[in-house]
C-alpha positions as CSV (number, residue, x, y, z in Angstrom):
1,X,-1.7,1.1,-18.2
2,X,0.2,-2.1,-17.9
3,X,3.4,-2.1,-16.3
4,X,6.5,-4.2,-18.0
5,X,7.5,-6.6,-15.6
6,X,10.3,-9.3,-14.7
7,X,11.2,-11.7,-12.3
8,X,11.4,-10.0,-9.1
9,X,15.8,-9.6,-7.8
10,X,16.7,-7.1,-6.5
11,X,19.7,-8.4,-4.7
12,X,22.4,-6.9,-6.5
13,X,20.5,-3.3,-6.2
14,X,20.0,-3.7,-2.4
15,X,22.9,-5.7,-1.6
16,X,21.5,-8.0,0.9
17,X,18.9,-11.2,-0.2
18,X,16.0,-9.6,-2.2
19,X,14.2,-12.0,-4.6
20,X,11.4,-14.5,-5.3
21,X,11.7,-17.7,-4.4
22,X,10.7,-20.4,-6.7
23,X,11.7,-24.2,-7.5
24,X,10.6,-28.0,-7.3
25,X,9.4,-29.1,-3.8
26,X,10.9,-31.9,-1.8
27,X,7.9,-32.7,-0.1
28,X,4.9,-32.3,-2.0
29,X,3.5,-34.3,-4.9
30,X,2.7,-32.9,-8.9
31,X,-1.1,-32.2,-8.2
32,X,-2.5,-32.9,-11.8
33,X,-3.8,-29.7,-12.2
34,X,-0.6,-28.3,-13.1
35,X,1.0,-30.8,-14.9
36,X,-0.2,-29.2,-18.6
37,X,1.0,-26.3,-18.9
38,X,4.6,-26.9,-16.9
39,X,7.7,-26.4,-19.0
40,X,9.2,-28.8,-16.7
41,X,9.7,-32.8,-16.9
42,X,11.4,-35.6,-15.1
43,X,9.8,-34.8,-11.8
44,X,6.8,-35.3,-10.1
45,X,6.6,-32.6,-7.7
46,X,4.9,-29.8,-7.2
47,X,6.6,-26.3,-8.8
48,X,6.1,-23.2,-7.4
49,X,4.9,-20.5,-7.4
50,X,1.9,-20.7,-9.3
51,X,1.1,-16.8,-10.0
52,X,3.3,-13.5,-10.0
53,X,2.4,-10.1,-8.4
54,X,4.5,-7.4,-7.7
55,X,6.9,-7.4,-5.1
56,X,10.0,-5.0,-6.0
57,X,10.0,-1.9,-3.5
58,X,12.4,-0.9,-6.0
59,X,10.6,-1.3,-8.8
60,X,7.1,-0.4,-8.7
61,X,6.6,-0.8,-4.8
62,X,3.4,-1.1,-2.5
63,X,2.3,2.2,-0.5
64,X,1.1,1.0,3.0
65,X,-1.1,3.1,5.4
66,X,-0.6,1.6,8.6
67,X,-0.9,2.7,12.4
68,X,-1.6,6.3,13.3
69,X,0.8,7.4,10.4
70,X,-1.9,8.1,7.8
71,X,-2.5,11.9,8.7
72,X,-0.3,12.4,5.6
73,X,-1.9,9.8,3.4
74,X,1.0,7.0,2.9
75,X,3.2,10.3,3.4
76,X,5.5,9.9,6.8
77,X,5.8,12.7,9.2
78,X,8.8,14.4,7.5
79,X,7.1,14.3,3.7
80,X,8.8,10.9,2.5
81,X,7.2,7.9,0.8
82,X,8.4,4.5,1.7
83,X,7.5,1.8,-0.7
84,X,7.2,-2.1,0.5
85,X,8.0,-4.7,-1.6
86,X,8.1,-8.5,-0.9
87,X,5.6,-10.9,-0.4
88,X,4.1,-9.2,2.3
89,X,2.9,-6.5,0.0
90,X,2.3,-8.6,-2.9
91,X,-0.2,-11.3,-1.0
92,X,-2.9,-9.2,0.1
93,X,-3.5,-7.5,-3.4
94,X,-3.7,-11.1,-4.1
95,X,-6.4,-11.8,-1.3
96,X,-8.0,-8.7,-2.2
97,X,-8.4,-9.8,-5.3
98,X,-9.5,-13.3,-4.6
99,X,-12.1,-11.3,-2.0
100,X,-13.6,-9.5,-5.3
101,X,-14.2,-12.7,-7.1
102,X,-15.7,-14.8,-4.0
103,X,-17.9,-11.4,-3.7
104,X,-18.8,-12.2,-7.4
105,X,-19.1,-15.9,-7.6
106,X,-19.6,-17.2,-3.7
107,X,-17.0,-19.5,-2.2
108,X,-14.7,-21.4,-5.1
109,X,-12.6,-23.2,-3.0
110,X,-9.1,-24.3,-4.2
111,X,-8.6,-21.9,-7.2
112,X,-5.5,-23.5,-8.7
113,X,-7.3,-25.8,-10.9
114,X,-9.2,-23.2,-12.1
115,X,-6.3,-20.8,-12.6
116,X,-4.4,-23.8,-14.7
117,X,-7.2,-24.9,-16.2
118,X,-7.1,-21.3,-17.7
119,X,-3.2,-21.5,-18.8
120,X,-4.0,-25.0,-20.8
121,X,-5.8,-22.9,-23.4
122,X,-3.5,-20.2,-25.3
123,X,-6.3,-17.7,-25.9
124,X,-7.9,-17.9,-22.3
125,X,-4.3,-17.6,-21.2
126,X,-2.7,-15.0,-23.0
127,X,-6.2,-12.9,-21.9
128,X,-5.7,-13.9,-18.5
129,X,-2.3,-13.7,-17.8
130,X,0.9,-11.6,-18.2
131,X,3.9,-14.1,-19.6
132,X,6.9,-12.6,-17.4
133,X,9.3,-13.8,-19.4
134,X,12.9,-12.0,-18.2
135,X,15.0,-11.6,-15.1
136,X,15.3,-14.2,-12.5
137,X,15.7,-14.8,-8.8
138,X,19.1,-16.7,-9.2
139,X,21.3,-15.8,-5.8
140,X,25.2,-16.0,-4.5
141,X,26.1,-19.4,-3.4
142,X,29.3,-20.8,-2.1
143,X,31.0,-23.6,-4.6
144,X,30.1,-27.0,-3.2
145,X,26.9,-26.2,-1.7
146,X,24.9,-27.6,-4.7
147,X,25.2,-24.8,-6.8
148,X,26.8,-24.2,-10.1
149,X,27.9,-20.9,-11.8
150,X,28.7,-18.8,-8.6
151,X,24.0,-19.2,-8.6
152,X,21.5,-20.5,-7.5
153,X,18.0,-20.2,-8.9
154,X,16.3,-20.2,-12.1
155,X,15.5,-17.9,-15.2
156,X,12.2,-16.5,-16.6
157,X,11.4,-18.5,-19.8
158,X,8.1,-17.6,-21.9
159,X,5.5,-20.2,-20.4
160,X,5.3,-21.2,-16.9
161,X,8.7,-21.0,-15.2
162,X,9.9,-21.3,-11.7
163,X,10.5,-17.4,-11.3
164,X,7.3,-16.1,-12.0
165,X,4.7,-19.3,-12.7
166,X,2.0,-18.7,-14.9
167,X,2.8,-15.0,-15.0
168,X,0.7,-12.3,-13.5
169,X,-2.8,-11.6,-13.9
């Protein structure tokens, strides 16, 4: 069953750092592939990210098998589970999933034309993706450091947003 999601910040929760990242680059161009189904205007650089996956260990985190400490399943010596969150947990599911359909459809190359391609049209999108549409991955800053509000960061809007892009799929 599908799991409610939001943008990824758990920073107040944890008390250190703990969010997506997101925003306009500074170095790359607006590749035209995703200039259609942006919410954004008056630049022409690349957004990011493009997709969302999971990544709150709080939330609804990543069990991880690793080393000799899978005699217990993803249980560690003493019983406990330890959920992983972050994009280290999030990016292979990704790649595993990107494995399946290279399995399916031999080698596709750069697969965010395709992905975008599928967000231009409502119906293929909203059968494609999951619209994250609350939380955010805004973050502490220090007045005068560019920041407004105490934040920095952006909000989940309904669309493609710089929290969780397209949504996940």
């Amino acid at each position: 069953q599908y799991i409610p999601e939001t943008g990824w910040n758990d920073t107040v929760a944890s008390g250190t750092l703990s969010s997506s990242g997101g925003g306009v680059s500074q170095v790359y161009a607006l590749p035209s592939w995703q200039l259609a189904p942006s919410n954004y205007t008056g630049t022409m650089m690349r957004f990011v990210p493009d997709v969302s996956f999971s990544a709150s260990a709080d939330h609804d985190g990543y069990l991880v098998c690793s080393g000799g400490n899978c005699n217990n399943g993803f249980r560690s010596t003493n019983g406990s589970l330890t959920p992983y969150g972050g994009t280290s947990a999030s990016t292979p599911s990704f790649a595993g999933l990107v494995t399946l359909l290279v399995q399916k459809y031999g080698k596709l190359g750069n697969l965010n034309p395709a992905i975008y391609g599928l967000a231009k049209n409502a119906s293929t999108y909203a059968s494609v993706f999951h619209d994250v549409t609350t939380g955010s991955n805004k973050q502490p800053c220090t007045a005068g450091t560019g920041c407004s509000g105490g934040f920095v960061g952006y909000t989940a809007t309904p669309g493609y947003d710089l929290v969780t892009g397209l949504g996940s799929i």
